[in-house]
N, C-alpha and C positions, 0 to 999 in steps of 0.2 A: 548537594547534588540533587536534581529532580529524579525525580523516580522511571521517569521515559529514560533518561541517560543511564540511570542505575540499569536498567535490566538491561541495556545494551551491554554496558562496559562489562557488565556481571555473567554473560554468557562464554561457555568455553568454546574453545576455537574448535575448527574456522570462522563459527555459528559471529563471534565479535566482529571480526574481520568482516564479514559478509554485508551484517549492521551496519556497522560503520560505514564501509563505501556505499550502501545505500542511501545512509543518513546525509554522506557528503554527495551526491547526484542530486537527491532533491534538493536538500539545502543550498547546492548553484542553479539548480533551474530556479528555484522557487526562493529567493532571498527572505522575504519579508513573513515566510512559512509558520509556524507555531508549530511547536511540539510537546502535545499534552500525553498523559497516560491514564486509557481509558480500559475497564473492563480487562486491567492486567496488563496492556499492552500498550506500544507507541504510537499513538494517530499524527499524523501532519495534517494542520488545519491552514487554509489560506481563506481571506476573507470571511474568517466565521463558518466556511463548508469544512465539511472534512473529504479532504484527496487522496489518503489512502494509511495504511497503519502497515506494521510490522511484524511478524510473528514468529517467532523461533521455535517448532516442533518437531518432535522424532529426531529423523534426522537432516534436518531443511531446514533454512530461511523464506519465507514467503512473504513480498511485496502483495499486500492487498489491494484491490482496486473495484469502484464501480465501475458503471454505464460500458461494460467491457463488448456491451453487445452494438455498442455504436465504434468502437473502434475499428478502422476498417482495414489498417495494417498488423502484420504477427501474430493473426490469430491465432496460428499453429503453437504458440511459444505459450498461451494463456491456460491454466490450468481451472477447470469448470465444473469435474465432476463431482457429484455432491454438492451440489448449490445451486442456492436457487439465485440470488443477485449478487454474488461477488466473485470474480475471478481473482487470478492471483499468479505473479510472475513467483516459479520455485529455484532455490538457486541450492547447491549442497557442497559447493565452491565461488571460493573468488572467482575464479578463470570462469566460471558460468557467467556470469554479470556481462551483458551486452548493455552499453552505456546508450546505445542507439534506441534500445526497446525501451530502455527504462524512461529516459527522458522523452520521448514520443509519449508513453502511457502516461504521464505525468501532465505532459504538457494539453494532451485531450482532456484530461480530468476537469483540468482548469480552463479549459473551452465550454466546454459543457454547462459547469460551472450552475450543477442543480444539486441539491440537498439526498444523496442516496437516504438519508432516514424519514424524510420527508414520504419521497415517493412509496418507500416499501410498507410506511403506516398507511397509506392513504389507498394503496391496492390491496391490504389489507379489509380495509372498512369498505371499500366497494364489495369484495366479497361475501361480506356482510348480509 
């Protein structure tokens, strides 16, 4: 078993459940997806970018995401504070999971279709 799968299957409920139908929403929008484990946690890579990772904390599941600041639908639903470039859909239930937000945010990721680590080194060294 890869270790992205391990820490999903490995977490207590609902925290599994939550992963899971997340992993199965992207994995339909985004077939040809990669799922690596980076920095602890599950990334979904398409094309070599990465569209977004995983995270299971406290007591929450959080869908991470860039370029949150060009999506122009569900602001309300995008969780921002404390950060500087990544927002994040929080879920602490199955029944929280809107299948509508998730696949919209997924599917701009992959419109945009720009390297979030790229740009946050590169605004980095401008600051410089």
């Amino acid at each position: 078993m890869k270790p992205a799968e391990a820490y999903i299957l490995n977490q207590d409920e609902p925290y599994r459940s939550i992963l899971l139908q997340l992993q199965m929403i992207i994995e339909s929008v985004v077939p040809d997806c990669e799922l690596y484990f980076k920095w602890r946690i599950p990334f979904y890579y398409s094309r070599d970018l990465p569209l977004c990772y995983l995270n299971q904390s406290k007591d929450y599941v959080d869908l991470a995401f860039w370029h949150g600041e060009q999506l122009e639908k569900f602001q309300d639903n995008y969780v921002k504070t404390n950060r500087k470039s990544v927002m994040s859909l929080r879920y602490k239930s199955l029944d929280d999971i809107d299948d509508e937000i998730v696949v919209y945010v997924i599917e701009q990721q992959l419109r945009i279709n720009t390297n979030p680590f790229k740009m946050i080194l590169g605004s980095k060294k401008k600051l410089k």
